[in-house]
MIROTI-182127 format. One record per atom (N, C-alpha, C, O): residue in three letters; z, y, x. Coordinates in pm, whole numbers, padded with zeros to 5 digits, always signed. Atoms other than C-alpha are relative to their C-alpha. Last residue first. Layout:
MIROTI-182127
alaZYX/...
***
This chain:
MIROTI-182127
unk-00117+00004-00020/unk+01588-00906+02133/unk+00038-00054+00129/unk+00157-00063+00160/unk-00078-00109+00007/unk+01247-00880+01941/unk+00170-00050+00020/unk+00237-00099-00071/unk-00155+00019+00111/unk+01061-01247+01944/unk+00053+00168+00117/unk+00042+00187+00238/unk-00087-00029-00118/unk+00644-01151+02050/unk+00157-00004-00075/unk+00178+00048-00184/unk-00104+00044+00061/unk+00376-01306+01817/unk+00154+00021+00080/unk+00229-00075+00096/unk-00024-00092+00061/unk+00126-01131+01961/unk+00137-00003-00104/unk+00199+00081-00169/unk-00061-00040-00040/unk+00092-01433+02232/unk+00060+00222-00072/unk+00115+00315-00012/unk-00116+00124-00092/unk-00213-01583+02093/unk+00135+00123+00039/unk+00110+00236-00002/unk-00009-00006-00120/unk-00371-01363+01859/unk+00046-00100+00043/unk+00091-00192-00026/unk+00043+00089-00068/unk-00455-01568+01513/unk+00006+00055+00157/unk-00049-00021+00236/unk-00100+00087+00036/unk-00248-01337+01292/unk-00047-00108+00089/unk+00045-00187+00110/unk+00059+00091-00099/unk-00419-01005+01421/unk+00066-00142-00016/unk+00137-00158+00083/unk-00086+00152-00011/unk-00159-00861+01215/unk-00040-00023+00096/unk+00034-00026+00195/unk-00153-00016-00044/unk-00315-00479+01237/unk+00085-00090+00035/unk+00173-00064+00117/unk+00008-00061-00166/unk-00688-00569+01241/unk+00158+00020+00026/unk+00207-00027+00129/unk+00035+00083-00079/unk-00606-00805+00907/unk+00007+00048+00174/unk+00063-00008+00268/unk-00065+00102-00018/unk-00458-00532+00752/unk+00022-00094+00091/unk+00119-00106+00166/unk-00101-00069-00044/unk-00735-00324+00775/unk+00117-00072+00074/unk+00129-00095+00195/unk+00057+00011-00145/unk-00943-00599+00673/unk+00107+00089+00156/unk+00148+00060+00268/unk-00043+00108-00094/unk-00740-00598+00394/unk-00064-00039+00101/unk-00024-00140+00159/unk-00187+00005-00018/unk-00742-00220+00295/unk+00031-00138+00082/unk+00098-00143+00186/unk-00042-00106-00106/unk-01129-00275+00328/unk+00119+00033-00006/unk+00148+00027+00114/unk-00004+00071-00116/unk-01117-00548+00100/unk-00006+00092+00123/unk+00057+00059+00223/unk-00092+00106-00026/unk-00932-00363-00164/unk-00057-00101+00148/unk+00019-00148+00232/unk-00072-00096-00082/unk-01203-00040-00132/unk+00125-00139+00053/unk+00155-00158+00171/unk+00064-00049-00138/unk-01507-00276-00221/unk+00140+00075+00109/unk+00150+00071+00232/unk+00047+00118-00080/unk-01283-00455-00510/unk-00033+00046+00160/unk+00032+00017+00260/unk+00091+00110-00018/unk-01213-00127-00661/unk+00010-00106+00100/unk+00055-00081+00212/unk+00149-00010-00120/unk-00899+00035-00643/unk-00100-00074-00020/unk-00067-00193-00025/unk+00051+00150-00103/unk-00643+00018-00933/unk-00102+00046+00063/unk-00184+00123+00012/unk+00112+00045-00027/unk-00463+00316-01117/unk-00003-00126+00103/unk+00083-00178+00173/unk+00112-00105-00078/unk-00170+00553-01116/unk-00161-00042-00052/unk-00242+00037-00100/unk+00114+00070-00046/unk+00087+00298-01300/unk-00114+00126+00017/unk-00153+00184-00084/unk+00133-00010+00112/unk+00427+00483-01357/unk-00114-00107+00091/unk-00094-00161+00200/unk-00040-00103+00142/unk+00808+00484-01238/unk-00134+00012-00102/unk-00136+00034-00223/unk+00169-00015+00005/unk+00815+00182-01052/unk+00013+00069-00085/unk+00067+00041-00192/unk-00025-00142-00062/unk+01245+00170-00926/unk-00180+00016-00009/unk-00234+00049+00096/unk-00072-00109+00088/unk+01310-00106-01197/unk-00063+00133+00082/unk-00082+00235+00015/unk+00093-00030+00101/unk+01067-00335-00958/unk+00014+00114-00108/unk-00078+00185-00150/unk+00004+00059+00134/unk+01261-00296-00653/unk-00054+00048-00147/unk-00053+00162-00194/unk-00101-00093+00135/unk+01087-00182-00356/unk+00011-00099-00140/unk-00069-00171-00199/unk-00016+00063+00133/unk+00938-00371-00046/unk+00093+00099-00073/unk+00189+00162-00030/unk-00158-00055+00026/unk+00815-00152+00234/unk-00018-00119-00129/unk-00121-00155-00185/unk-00022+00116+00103/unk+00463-00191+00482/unk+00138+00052-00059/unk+00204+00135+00004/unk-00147+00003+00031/unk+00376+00104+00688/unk+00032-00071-00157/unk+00025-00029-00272/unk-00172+00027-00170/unk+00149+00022+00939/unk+00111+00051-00125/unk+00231+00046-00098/unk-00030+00117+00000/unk-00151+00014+00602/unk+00098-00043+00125/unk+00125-00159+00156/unk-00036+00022-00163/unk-00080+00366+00537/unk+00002-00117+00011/unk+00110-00160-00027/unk-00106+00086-00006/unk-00338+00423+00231/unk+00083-00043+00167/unk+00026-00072+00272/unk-00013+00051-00114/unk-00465+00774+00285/unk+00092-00124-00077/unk+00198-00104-00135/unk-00143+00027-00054/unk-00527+01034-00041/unk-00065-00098+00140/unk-00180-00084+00180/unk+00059+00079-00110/unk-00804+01283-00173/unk+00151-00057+00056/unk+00251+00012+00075/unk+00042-00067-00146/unk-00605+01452-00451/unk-00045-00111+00094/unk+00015-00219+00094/unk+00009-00157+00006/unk-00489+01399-00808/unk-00064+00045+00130/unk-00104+00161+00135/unk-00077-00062-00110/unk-00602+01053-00815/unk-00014+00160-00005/unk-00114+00231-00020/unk+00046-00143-00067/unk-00704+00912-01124/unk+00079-00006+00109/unk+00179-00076+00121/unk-00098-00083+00011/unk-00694+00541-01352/unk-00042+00135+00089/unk-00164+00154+00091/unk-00079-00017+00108/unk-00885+00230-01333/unk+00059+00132+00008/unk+00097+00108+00122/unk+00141+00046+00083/unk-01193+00163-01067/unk+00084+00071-00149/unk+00019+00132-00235/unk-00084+00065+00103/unk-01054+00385-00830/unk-00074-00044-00137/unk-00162+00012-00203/unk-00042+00163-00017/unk-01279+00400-00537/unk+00090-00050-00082/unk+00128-00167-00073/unk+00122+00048+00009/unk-01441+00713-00639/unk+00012-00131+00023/unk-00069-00216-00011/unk+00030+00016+00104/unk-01141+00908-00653/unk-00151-00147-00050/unk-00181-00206-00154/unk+00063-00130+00117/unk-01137+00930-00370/unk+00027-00114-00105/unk+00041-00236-00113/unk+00002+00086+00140/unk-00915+00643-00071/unk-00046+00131-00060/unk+00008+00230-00011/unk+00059-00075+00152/unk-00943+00673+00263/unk-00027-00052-00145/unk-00080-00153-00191/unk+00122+00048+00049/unk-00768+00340+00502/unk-00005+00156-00148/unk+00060+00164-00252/unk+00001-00065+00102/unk-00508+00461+00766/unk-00114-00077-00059/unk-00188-00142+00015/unk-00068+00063+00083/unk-00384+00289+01074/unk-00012+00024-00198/unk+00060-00022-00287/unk+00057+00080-00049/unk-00599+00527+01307/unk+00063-00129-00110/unk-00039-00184-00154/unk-00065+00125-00139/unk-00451+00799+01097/unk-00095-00083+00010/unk-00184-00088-00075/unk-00046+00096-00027/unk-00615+01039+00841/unk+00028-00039+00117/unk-00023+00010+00217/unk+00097+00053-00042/unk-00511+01346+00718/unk-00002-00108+00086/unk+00097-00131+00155/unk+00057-00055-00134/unk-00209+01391+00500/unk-00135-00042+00085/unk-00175-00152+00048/unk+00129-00072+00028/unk-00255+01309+00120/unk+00008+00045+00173/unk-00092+00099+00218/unk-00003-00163-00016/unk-00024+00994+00172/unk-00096+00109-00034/unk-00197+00060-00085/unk+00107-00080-00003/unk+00000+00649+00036/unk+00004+00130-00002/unk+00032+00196-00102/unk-00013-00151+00034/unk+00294+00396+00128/unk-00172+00065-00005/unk-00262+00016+00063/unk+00048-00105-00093/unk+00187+00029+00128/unk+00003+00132-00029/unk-00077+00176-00112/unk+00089-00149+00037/unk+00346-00194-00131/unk-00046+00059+00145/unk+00021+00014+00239/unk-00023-00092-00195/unk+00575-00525-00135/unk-00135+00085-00058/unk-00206+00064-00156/unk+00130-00041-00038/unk+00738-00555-00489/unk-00039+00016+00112/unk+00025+00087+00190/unk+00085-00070-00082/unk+01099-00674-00546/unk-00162-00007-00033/unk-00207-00095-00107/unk-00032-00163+00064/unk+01280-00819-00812/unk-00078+00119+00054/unk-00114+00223-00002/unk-00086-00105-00099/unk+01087-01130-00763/unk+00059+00114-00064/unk+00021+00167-00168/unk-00172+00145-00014/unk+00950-01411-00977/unk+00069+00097+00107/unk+00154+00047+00180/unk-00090+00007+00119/unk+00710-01154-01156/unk+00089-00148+00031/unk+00141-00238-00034/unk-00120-00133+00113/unk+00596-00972-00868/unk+00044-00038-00107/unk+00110+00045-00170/unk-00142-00037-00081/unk+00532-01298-00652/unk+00080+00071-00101/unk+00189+00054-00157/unk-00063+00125+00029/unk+00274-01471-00884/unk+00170+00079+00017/unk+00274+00082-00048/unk-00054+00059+00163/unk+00097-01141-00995/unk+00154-00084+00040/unk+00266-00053-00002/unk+00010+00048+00098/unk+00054-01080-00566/unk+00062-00012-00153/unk+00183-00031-00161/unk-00083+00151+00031/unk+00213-00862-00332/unk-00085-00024-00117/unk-00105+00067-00197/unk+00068+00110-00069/unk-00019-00571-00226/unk+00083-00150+00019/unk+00073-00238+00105/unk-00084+00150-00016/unk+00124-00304-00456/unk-00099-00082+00116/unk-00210-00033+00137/unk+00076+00152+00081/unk-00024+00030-00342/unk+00060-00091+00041/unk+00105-00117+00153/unk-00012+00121-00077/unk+00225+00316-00326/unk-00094-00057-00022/unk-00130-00051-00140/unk+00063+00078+00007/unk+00262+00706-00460/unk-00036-00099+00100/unk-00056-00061+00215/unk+00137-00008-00104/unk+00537+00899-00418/unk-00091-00076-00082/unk-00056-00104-00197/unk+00029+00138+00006/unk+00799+01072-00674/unk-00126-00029+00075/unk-00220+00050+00079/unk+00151+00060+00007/unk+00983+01302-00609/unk-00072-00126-00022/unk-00035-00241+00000/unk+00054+00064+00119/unk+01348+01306-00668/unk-00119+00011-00099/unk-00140-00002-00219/unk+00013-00096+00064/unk+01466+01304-00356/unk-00058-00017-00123/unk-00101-00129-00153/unk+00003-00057-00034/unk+01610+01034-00175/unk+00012+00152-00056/unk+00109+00228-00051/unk-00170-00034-00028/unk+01597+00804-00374/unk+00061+00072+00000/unk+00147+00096-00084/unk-00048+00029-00145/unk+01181+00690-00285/unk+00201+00038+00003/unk+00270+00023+00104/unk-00099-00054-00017/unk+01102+00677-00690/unk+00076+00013+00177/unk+00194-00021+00185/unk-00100+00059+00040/unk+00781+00513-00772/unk+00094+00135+00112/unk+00051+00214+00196/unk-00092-00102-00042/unk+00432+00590-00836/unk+00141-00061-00003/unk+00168-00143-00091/
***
């Protein structure tokens, strides 16, 4: 959970930066997680895929919407996903980069 600013709700994120990164950075990179229903860009998440901790409500990881936040601004630890649900987030992922297209790599300007 962490702090968006704004208001002074608090959302819920999954990290997806590595150990190494988050403790030589100030930052974190994360994927927002919603309870709205899902998107084509979306990966389901129950209860049932958390191996550590709870979810108050059936949620959505948004894997299109990437964000880095600084570390001070992590207000609690929720839980961890199983293995099974983590590679399905990065497959996800994967379909979204496409890192081996040819010509997806397009320069903006």
């Amino acid at each position: 959970m962490y702090s968006d600013l704004k208001r002074s709700k608090l959302r819920p994120a999954l990290v997806i930066s590595n150990s190494v990164y988050n403790s030589t950075s100030l930052d974190i990179v994360a994927l927002r997680i919603t309870s709205k229903p899902k998107r084509k860009w979306a990966v389901k998440i129950t209860n049932k895929d958390v191996g550590r901790g709870f979810l108050e409500v059936e949620s959505y990881v948004k894997v299109d919407s990437i964000f880095t936040i600084e570390n001070n601004m992590i207000a609690k630890f929720v839980g961890k996903l199983n293995e099974m649900k983590i590679n399905e987030v990065k497959l996800k992922l994967d379909e979204l980069f496409d890192v081996s297209c040819r010509g997806c790599w397009d320069t903006i300007g």
